[in-house]
Backbone as CSV, one residue per row, in Angstrom:
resi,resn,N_x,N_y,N_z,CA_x,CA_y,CA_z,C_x,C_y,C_z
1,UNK,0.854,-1.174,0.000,0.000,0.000,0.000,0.896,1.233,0.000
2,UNK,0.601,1.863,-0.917,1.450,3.498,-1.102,0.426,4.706,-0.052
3,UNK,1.499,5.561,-0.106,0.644,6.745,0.851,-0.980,7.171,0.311
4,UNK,-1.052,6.903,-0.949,-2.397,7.603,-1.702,-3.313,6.542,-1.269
5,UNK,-2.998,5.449,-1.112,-3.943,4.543,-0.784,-4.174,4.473,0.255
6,UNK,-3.493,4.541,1.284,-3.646,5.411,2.755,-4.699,5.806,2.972
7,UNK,-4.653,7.153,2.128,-5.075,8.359,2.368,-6.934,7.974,2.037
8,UNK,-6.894,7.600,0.764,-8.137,6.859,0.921,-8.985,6.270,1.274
9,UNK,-8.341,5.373,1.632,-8.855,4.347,2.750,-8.920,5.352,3.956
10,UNK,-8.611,5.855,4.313,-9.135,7.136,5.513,-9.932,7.472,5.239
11,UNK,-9.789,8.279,4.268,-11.325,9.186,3.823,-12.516,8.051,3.348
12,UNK,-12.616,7.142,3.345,-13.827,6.166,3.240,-14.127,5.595,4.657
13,UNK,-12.980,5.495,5.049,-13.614,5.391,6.405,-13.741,6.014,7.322
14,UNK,-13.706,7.423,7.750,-14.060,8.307,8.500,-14.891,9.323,7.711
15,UNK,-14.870,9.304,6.572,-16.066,10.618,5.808,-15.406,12.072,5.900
16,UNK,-13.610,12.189,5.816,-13.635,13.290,5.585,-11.877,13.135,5.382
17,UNK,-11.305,14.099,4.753,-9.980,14.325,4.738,-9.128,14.321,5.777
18,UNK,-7.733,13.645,5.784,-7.005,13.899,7.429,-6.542,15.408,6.731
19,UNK,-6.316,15.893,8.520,-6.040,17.641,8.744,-4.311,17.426,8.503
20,UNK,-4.193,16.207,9.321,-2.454,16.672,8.992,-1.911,14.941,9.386
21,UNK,-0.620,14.900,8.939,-0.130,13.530,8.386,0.383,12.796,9.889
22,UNK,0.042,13.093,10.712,0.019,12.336,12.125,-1.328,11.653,11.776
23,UNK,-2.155,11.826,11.807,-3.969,11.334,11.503,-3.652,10.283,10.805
24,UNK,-2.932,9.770,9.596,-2.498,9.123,8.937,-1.920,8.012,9.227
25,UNK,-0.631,8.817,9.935,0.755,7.694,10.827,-0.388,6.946,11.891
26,UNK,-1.587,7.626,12.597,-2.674,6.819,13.807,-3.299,5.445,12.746
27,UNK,-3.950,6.277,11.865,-4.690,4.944,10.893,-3.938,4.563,10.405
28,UNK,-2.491,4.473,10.006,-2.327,3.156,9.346,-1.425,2.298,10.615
29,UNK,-1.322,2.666,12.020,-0.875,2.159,12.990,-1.832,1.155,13.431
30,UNK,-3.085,1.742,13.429,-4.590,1.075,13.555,-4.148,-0.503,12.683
31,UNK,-4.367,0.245,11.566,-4.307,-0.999,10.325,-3.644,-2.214,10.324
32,UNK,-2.446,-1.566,10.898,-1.048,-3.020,11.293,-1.661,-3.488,12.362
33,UNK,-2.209,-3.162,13.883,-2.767,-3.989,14.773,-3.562,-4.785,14.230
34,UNK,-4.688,-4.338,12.899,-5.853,-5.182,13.227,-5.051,-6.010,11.680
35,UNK,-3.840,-6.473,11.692,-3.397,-7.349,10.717,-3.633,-6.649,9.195
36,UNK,-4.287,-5.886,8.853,-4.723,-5.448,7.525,-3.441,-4.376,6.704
37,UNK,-2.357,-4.934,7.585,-0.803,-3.934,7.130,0.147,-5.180,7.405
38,UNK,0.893,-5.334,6.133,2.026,-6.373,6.575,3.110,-5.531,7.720
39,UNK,4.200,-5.795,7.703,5.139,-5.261,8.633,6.094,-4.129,7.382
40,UNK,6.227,-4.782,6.365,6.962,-4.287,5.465,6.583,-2.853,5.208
41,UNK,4.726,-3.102,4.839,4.332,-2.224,4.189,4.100,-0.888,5.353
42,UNK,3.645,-1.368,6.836,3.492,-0.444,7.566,5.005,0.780,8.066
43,UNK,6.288,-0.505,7.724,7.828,0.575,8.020,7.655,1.162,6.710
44,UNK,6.919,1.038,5.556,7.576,2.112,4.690,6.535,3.141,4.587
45,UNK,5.282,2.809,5.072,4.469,4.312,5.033,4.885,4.930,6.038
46,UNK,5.120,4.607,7.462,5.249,5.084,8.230,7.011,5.762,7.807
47,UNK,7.551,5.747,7.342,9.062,6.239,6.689,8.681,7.265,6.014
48,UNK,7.155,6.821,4.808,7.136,8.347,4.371,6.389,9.151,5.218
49,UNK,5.660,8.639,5.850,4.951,10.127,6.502,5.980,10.963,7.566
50,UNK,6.880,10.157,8.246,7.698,11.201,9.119,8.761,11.917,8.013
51,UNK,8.578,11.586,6.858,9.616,12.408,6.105,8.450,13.901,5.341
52,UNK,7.246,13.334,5.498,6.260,14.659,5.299,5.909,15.516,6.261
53,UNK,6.447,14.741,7.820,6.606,15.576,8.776,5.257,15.369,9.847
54,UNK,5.341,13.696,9.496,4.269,13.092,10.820,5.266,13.102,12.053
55,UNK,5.231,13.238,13.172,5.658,12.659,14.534,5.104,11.417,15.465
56,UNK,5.582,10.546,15.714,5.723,9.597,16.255,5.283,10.223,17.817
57,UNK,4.346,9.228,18.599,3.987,9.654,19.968,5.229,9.299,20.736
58,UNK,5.602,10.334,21.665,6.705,10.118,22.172,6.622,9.503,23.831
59,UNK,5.453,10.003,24.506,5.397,9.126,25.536,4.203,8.532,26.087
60,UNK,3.854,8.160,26.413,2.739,6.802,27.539,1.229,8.197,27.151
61,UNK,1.634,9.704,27.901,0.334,10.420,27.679,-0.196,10.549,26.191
62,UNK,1.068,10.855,25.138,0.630,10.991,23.639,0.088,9.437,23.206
63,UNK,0.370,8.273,23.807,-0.558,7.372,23.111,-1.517,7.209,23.894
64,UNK,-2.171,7.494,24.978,-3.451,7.389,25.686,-4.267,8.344,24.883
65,UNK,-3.345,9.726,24.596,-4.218,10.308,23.782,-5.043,10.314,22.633
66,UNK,-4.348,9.313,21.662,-5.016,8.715,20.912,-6.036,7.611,20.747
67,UNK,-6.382,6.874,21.735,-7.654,6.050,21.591,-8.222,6.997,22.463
């Protein structure tokens, strides 16, 4: 899966555009838990989005924050 397909698959499943490319790096983090991301494919989206300038949660509060 390339970033555009990502991005899609977001917007079909939430009903609206992500605001910014962290939203992205969350759903396709989602995706690899629920198996629907190999390992391969999840290190290389996740490679491009911190090179578009996603950030990675850095501690215990930034991932509570997200679910």
């Amino acid at each position: 899966m390339v970033l555009e397909e990502l991005r899609h698959k977001f917007v079909s499943c939430k009903n609206y555009e992500p605001i910014e490319q962290n939203e992205l790096m969350d759903f396709a983090r989602q995706l690899y838990l629920r198996e629907e991301l190999s390992i391969g494919q999840f290190r290389t989206l996740i490679k491009e989005l911190e090179r578009n300038g996603a950030v990675p949660p850095r501690t215990l509060e930034d991932i509570l924050e997200l679910t």
